[in-house]
PDB file of N, H, CA, C and O in Angstrom:
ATOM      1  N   UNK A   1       5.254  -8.339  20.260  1.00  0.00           N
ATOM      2  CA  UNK A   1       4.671  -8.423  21.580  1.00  0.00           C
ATOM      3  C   UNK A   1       4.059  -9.807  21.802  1.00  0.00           C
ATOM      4  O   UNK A   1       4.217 -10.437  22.848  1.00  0.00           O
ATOM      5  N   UNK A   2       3.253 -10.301  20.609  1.00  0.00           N
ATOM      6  H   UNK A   2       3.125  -9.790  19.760  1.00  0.00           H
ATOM      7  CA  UNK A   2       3.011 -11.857  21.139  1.00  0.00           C
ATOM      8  C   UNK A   2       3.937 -12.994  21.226  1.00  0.00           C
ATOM      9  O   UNK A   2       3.527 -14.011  21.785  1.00  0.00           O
ATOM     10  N   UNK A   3       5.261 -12.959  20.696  1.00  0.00           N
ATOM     11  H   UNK A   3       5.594 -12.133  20.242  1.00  0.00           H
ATOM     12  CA  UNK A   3       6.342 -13.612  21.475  1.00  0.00           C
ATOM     13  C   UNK A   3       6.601 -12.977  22.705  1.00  0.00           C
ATOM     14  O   UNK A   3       7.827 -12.909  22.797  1.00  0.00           O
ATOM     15  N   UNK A   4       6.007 -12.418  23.812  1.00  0.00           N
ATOM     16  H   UNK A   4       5.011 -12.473  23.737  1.00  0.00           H
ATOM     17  CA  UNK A   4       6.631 -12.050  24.919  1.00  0.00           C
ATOM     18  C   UNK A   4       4.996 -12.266  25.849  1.00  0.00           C
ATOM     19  O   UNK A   4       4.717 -12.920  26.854  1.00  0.00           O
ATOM     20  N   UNK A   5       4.226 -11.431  25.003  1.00  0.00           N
ATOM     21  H   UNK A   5       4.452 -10.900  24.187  1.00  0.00           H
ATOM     22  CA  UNK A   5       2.588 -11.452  25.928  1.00  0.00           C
ATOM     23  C   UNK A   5       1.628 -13.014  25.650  1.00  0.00           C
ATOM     24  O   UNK A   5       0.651 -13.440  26.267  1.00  0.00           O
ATOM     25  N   UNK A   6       2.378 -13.596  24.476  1.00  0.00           N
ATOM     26  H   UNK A   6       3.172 -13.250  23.976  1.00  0.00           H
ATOM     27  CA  UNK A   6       1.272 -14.732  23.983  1.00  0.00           C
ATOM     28  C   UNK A   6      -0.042 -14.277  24.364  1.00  0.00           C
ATOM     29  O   UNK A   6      -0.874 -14.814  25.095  1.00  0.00           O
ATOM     30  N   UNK A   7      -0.080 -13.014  23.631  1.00  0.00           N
ATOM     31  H   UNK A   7       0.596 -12.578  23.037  1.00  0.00           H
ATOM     32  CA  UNK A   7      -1.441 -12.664  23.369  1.00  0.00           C
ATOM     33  C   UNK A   7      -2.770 -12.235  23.944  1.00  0.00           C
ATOM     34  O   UNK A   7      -3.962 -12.179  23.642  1.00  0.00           O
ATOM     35  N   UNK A   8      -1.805 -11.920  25.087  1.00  0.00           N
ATOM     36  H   UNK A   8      -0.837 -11.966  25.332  1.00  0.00           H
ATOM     37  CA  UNK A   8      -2.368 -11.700  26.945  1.00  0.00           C
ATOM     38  C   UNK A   8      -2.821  -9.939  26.464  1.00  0.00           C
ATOM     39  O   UNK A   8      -2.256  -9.450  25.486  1.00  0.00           O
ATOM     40  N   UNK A   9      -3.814  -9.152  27.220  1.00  0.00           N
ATOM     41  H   UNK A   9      -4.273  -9.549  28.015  1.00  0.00           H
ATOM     42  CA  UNK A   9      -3.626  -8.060  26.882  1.00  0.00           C
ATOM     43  C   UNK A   9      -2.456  -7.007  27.983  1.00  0.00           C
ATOM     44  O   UNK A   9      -2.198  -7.259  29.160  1.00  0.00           O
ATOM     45  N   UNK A  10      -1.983  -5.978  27.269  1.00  0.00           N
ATOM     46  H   UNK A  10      -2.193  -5.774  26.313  1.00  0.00           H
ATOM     47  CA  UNK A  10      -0.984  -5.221  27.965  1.00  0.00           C
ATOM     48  C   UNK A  10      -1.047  -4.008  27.847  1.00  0.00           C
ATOM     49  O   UNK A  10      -1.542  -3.453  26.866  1.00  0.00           O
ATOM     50  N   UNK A  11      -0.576  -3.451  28.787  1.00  0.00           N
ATOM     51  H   UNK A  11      -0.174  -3.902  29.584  1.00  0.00           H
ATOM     52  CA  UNK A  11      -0.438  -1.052  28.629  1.00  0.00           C
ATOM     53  C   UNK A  11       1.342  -0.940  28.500  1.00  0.00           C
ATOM     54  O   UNK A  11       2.317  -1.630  28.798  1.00  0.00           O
ATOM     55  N   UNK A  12       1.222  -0.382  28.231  1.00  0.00           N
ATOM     56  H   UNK A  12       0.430   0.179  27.989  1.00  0.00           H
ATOM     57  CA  UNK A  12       2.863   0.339  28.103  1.00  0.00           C
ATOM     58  C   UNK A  12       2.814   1.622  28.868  1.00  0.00           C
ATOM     59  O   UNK A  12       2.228   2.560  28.328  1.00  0.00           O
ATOM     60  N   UNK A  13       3.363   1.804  30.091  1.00  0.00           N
ATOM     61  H   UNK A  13       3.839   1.042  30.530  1.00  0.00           H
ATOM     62  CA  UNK A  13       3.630   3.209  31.004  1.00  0.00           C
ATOM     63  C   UNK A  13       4.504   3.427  30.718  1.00  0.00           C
ATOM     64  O   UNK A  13       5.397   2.620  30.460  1.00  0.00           O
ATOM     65  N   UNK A  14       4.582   5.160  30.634  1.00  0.00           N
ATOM     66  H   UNK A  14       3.857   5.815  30.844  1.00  0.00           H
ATOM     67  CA  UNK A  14       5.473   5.623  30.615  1.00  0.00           C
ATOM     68  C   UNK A  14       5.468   7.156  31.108  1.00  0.00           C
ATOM     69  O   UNK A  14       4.783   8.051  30.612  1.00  0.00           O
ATOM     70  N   UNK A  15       5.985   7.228  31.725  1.00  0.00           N
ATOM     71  H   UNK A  15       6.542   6.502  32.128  1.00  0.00           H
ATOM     72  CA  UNK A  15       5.531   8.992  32.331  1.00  0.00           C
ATOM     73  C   UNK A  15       4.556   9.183  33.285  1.00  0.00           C
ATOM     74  O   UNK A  15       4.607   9.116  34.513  1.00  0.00           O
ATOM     75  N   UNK A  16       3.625   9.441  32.489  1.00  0.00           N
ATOM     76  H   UNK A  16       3.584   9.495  31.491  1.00  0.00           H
ATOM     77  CA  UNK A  16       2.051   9.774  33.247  1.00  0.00           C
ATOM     78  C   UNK A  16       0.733   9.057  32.050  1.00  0.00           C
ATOM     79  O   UNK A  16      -0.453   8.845  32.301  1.00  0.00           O
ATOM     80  N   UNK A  17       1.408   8.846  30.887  1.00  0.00           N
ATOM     81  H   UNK A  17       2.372   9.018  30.683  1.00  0.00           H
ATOM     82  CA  UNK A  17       1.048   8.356  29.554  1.00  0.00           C
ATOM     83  C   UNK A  17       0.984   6.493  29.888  1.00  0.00           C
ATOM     84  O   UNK A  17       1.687   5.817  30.638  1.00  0.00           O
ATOM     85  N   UNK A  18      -0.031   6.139  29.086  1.00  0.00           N
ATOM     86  H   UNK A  18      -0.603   6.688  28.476  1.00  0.00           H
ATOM     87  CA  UNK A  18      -0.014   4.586  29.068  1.00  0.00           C
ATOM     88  C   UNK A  18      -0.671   4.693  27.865  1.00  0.00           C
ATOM     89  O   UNK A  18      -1.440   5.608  27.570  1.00  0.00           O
ATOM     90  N   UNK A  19      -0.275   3.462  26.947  1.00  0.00           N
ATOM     91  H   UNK A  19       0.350   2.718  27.186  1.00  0.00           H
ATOM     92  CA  UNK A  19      -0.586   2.914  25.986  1.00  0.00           C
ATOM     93  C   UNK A  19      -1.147   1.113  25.921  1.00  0.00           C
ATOM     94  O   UNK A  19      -0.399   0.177  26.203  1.00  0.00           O
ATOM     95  N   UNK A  20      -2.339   0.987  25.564  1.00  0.00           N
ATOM     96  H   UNK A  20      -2.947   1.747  25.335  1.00  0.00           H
ATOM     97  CA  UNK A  20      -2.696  -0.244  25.420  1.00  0.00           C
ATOM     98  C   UNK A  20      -2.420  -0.739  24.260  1.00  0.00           C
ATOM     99  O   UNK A  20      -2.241  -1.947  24.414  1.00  0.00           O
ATOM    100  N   UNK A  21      -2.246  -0.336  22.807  1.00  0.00           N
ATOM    101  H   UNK A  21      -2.392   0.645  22.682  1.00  0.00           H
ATOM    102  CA  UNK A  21      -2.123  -0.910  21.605  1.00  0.00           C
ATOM    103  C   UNK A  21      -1.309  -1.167  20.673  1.00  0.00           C
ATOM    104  O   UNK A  21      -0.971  -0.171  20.033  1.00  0.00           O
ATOM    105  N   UNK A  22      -0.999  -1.840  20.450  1.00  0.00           N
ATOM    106  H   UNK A  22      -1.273  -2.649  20.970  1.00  0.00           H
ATOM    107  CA  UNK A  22       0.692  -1.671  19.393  1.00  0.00           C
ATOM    108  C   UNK A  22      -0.541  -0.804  17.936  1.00  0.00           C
ATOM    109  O   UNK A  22      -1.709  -0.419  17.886  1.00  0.00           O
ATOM    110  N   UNK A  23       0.689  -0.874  16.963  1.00  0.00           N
ATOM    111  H   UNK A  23       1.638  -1.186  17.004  1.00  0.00           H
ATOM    112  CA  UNK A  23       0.023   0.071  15.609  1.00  0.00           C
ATOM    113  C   UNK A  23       1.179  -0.611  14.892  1.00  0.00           C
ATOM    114  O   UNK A  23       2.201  -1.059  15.412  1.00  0.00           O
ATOM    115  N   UNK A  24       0.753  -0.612  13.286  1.00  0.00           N
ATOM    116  H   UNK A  24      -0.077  -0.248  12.863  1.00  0.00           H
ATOM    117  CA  UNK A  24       1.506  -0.911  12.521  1.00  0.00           C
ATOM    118  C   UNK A  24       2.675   0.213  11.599  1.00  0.00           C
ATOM    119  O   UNK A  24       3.554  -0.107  10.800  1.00  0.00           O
ATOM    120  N   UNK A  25       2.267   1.579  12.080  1.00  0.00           N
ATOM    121  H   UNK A  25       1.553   1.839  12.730  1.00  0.00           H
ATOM    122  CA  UNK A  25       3.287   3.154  11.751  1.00  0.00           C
ATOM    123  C   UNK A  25       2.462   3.899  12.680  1.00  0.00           C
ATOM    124  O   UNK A  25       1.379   3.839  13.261  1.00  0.00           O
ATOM    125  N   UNK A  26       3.675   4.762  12.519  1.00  0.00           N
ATOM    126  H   UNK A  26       4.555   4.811  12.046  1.00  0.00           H
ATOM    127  CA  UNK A  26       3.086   6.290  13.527  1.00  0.00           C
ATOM    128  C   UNK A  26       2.158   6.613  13.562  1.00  0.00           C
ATOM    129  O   UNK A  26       1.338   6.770  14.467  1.00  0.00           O
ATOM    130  N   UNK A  27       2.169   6.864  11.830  1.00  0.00           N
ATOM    131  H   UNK A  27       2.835   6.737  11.094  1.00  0.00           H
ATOM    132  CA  UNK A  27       0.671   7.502  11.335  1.00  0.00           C
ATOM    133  C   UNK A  27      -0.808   6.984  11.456  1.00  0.00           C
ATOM    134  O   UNK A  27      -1.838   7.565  11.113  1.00  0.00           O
ATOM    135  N   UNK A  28      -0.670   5.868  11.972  1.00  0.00           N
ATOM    136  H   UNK A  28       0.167   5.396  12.251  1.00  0.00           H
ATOM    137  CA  UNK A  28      -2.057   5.076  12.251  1.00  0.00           C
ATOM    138  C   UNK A  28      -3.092   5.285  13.548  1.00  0.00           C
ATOM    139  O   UNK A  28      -4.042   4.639  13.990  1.00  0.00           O
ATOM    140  N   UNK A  29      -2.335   6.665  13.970  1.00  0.00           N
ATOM    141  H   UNK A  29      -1.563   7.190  13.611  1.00  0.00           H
ATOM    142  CA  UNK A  29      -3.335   7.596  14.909  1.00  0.00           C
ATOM    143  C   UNK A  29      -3.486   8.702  14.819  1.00  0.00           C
ATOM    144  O   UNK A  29      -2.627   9.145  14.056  1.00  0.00           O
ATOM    145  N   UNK A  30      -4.293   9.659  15.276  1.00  0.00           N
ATOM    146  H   UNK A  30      -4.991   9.300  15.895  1.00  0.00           H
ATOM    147  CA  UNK A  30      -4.253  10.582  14.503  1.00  0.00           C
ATOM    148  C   UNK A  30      -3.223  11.436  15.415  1.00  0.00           C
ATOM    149  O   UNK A  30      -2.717  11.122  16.492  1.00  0.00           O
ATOM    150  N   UNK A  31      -3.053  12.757  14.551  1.00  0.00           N
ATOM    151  H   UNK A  31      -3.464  13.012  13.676  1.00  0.00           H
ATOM    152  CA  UNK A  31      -2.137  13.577  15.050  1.00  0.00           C
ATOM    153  C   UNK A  31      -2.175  14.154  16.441  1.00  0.00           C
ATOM    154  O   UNK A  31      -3.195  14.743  16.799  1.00  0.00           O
ATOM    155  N   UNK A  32      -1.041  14.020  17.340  1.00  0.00           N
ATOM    156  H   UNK A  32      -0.212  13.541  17.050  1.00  0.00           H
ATOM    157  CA  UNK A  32      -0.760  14.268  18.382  1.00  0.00           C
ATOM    158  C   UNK A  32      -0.807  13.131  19.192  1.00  0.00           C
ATOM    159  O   UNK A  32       0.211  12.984  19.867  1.00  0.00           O
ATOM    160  N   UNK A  33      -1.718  12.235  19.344  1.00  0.00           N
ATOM    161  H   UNK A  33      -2.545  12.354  18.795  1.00  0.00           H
ATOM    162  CA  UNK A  33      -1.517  10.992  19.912  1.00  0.00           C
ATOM    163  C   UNK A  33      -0.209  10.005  20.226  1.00  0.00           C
ATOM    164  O   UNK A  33       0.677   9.742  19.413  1.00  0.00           O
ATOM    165  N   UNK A  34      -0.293   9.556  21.498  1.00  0.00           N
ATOM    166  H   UNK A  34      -1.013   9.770  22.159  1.00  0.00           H
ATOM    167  CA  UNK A  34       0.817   8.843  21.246  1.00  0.00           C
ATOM    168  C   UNK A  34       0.590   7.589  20.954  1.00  0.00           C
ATOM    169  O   UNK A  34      -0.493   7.015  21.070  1.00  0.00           O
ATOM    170  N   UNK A  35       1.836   7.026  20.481  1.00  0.00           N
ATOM    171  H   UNK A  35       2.715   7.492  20.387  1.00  0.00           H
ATOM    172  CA  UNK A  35       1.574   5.629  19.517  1.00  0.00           C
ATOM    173  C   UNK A  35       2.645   4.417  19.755  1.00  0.00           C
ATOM    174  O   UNK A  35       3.765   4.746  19.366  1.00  0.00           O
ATOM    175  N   UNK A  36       2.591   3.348  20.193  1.00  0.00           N
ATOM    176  H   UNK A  36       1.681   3.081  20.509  1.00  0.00           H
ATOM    177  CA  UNK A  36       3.662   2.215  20.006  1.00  0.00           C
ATOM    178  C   UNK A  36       3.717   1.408  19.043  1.00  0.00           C
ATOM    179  O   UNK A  36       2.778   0.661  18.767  1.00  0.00           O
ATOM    180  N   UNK A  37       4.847   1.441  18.381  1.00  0.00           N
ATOM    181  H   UNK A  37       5.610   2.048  18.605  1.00  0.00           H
ATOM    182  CA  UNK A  37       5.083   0.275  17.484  1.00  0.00           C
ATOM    183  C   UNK A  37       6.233  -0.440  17.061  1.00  0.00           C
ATOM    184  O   UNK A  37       7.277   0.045  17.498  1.00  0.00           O
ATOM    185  N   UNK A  38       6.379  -1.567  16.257  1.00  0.00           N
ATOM    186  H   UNK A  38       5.531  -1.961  15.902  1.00  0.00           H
ATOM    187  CA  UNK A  38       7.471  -2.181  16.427  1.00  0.00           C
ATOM    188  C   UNK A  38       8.768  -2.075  15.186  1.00  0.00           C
ATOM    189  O   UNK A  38       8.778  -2.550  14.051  1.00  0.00           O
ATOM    190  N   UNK A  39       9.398  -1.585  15.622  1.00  0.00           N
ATOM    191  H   UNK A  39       9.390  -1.199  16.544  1.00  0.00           H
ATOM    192  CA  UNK A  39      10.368  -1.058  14.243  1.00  0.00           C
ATOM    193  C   UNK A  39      11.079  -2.481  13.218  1.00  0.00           C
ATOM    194  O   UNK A  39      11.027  -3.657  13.578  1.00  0.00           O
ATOM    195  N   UNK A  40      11.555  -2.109  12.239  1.00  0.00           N
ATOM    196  H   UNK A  40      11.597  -1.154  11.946  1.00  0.00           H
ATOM    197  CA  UNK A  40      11.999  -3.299  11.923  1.00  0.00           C
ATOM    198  C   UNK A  40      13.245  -3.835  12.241  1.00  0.00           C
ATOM    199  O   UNK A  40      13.896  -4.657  11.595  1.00  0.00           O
ATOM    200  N   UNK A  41      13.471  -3.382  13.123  1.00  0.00           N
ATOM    201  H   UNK A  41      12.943  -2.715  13.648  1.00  0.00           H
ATOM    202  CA  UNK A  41      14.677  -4.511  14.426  1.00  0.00           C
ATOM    203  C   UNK A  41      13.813  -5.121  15.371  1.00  0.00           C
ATOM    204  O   UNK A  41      14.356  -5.927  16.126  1.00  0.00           O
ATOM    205  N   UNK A  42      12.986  -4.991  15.464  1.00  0.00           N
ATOM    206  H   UNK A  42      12.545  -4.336  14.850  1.00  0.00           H
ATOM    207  CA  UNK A  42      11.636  -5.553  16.179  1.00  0.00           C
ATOM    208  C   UNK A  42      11.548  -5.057  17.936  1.00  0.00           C
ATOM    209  O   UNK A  42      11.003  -5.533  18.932  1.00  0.00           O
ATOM    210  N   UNK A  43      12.484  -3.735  17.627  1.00  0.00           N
ATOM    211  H   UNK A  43      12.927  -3.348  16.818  1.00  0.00           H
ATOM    212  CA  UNK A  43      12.309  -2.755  19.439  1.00  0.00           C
ATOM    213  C   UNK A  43      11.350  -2.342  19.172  1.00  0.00           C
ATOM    214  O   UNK A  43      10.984  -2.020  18.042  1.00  0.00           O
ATOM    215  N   UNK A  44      10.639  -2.259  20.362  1.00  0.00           N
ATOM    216  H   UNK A  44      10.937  -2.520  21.280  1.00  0.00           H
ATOM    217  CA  UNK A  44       9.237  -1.110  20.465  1.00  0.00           C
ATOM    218  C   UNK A  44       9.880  -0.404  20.554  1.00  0.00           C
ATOM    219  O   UNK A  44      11.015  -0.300  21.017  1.00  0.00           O
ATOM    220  N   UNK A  45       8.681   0.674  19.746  1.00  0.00           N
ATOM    221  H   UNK A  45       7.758   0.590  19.370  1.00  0.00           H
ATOM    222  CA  UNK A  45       9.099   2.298  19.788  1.00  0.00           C
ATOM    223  C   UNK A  45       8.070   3.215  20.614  1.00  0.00           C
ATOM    224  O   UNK A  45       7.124   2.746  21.247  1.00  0.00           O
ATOM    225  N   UNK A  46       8.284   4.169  20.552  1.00  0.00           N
ATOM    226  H   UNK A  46       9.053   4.549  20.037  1.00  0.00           H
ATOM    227  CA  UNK A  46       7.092   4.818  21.765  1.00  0.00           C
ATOM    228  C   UNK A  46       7.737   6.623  20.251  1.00  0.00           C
ATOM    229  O   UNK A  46       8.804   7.063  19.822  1.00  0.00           O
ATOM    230  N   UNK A  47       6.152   6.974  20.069  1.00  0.00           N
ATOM    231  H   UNK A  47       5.285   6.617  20.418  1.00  0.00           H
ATOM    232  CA  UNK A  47       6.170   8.041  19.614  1.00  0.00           C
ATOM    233  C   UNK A  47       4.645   8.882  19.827  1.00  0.00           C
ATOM    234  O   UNK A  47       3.661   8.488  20.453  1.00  0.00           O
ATOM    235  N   UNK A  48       4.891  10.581  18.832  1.00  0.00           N
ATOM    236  H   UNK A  48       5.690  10.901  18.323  1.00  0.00           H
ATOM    237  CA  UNK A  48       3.906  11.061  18.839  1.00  0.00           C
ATOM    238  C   UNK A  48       3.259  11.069  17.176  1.00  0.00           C
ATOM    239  O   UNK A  48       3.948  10.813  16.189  1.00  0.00           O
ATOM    240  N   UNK A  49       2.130  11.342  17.150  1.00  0.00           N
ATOM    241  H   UNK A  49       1.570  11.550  17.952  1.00  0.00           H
ATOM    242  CA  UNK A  49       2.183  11.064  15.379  1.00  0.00           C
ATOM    243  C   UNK A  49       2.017  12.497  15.174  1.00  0.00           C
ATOM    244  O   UNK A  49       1.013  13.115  15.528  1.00  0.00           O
ATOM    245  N   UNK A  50       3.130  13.060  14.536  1.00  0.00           N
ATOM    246  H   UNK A  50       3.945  12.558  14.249  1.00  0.00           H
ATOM    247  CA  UNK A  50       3.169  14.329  13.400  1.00  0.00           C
ATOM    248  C   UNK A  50       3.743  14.973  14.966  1.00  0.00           C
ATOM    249  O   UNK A  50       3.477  16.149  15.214  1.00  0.00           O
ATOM    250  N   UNK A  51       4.478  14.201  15.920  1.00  0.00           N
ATOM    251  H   UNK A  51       4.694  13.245  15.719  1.00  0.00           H
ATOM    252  CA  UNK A  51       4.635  15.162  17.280  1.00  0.00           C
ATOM    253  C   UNK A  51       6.361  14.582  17.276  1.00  0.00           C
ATOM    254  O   UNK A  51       6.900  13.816  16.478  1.00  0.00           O
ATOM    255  N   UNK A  52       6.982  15.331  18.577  1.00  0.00           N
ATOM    256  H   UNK A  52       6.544  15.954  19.226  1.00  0.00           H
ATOM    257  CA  UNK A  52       8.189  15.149  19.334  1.00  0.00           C
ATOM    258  C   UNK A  52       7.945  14.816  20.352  1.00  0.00           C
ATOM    259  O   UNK A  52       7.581  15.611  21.219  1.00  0.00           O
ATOM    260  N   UNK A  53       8.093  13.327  20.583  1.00  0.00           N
ATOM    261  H   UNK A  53       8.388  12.681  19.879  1.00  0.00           H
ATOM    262  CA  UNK A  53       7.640  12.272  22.150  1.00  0.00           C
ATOM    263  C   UNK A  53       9.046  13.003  23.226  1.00  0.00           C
ATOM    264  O   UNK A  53       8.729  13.094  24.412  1.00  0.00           O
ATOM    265  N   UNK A  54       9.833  13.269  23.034  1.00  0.00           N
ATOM    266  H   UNK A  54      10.091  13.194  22.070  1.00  0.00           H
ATOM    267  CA  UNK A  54      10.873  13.436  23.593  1.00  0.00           C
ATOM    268  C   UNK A  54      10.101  15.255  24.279  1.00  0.00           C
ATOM    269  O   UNK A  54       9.761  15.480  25.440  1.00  0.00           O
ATOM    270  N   UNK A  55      10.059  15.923  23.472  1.00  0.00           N
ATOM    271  H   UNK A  55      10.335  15.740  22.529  1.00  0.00           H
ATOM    272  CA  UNK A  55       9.478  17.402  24.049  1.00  0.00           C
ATOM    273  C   UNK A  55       7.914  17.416  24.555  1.00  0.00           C
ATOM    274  O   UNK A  55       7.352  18.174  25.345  1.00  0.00           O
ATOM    275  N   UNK A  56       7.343  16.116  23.683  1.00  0.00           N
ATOM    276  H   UNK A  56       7.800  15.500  23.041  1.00  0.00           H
ATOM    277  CA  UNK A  56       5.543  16.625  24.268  1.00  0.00           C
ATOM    278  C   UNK A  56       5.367  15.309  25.534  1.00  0.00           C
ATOM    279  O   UNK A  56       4.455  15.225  26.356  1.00  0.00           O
ATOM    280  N   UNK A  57       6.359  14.521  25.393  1.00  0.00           N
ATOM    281  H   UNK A  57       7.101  14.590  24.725  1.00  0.00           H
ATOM    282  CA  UNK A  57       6.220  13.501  26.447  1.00  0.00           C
ATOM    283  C   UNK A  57       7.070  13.408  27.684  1.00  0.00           C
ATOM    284  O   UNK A  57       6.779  12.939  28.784  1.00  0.00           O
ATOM    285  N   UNK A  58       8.099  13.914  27.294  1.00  0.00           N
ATOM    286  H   UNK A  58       8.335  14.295  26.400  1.00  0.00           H
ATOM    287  CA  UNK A  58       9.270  14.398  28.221  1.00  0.00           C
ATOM    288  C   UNK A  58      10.244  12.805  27.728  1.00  0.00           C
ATOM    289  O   UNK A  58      11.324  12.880  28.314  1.00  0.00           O
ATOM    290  N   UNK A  59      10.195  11.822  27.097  1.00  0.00           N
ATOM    291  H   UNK A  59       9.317  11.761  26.621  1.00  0.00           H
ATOM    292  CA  UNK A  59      10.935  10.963  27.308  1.00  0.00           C
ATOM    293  C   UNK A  59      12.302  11.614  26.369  1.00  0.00           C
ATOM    294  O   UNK A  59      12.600  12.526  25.599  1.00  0.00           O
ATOM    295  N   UNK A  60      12.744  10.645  26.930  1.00  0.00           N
ATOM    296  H   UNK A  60      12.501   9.904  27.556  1.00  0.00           H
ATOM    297  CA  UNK A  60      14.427  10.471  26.604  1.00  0.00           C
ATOM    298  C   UNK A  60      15.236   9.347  26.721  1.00  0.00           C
ATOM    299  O   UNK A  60      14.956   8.517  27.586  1.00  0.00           O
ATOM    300  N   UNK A  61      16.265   9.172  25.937  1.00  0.00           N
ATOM    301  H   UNK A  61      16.493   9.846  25.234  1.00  0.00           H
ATOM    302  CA  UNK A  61      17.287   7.767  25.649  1.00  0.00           C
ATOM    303  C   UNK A  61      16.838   6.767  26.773  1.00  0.00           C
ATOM    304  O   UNK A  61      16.485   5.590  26.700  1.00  0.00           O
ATOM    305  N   UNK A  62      16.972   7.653  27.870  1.00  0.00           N
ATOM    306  H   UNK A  62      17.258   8.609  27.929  1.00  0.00           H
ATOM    307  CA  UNK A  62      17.181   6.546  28.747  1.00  0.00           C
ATOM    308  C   UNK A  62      15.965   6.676  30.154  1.00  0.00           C
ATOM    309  O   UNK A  62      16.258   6.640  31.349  1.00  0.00           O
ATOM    310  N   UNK A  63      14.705   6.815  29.610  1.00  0.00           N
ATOM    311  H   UNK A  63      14.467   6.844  28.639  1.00  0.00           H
ATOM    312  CA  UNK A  63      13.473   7.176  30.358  1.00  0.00           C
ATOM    313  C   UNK A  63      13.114   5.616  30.380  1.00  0.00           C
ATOM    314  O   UNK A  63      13.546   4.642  29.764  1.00  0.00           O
ATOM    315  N   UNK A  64      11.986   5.835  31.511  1.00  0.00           N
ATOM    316  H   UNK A  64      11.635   6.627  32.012  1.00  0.00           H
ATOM    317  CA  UNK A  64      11.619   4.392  31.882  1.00  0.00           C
ATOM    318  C   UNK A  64      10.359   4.583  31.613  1.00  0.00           C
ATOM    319  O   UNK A  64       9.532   5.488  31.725  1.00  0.00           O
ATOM    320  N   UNK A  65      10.449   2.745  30.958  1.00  0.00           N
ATOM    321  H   UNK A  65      11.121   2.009  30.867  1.00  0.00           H
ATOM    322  CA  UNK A  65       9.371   2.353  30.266  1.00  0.00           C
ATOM    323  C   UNK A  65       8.759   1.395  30.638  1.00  0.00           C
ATOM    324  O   UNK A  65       9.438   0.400  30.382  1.00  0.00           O
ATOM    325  N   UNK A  66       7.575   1.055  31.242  1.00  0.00           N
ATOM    326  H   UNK A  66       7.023   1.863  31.450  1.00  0.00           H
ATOM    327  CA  UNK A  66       7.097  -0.360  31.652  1.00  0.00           C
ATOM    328  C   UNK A  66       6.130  -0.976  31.115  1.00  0.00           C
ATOM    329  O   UNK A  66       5.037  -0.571  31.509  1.00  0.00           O
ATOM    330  N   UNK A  67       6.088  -2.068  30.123  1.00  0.00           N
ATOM    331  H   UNK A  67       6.976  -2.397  29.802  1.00  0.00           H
ATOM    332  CA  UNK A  67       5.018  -2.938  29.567  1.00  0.00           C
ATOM    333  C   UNK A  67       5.108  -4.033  30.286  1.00  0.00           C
ATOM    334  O   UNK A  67       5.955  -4.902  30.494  1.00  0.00           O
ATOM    335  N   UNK A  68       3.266  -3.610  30.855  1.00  0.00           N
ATOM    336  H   UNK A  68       2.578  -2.904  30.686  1.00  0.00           H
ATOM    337  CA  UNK A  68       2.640  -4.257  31.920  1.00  0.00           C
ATOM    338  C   UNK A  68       1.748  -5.271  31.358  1.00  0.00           C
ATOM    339  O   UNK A  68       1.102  -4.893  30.381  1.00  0.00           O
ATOM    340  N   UNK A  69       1.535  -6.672  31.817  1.00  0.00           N
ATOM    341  H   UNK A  69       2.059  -6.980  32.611  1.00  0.00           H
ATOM    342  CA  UNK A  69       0.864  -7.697  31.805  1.00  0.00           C
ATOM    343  C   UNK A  69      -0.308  -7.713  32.911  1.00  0.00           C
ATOM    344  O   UNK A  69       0.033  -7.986  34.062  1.00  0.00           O
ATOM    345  N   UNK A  70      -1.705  -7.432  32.637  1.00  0.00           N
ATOM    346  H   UNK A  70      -1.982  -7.211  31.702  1.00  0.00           H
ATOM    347  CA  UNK A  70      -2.483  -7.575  33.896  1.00  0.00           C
ATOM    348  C   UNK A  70      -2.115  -9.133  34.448  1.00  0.00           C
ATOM    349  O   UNK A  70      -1.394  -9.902  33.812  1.00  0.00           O
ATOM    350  N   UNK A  71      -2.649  -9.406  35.554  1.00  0.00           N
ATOM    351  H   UNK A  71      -3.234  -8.781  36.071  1.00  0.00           H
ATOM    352  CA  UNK A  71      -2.979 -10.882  35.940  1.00  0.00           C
ATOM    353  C   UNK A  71      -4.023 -11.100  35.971  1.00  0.00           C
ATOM    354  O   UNK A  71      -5.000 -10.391  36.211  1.00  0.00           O
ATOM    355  N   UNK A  72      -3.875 -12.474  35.642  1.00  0.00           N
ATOM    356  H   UNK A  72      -3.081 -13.051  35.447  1.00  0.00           H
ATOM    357  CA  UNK A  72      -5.276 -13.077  34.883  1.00  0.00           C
ATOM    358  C   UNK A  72      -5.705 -13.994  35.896  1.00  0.00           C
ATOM    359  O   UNK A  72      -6.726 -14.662  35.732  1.00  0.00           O
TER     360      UNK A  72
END
């Protein structure tokens, strides 16, 4: 994300759900939460920890995702 935000802060929408924080694994929230992080192909991922983002979030393959940059 800081090759793209240079370090700006950002949310990730998605659904009705927004995320402000990347994480370094799933597990680095607690259970049920949702979580972004960066896989090692370096795509963000969007999950639940110990959950199914696809059934508790409704996303899917091809759901829309928007990581937002406030203006500064």
């Amino acid at each position: 994300m800081d090759a793209v935000g240079h370090g700006r802060d950002f949310a990730v929408h998605f659904g009705r759900d927004v995320i402000k924080e990347l994480h370094p694994h799933f597990s680095a929230v607690p259970p049920g939460e949702a979580v972004a992080v960066f896989n090692s192909q370096g795509c963000l991922c969007l999950g639940i920890c110990q959950g199914n983002a696809s059934e508790l979030l409704g996303l899917h393959f091809d759901s829309q995702v928007d990581v937002r940059f406030p203006v500064e």
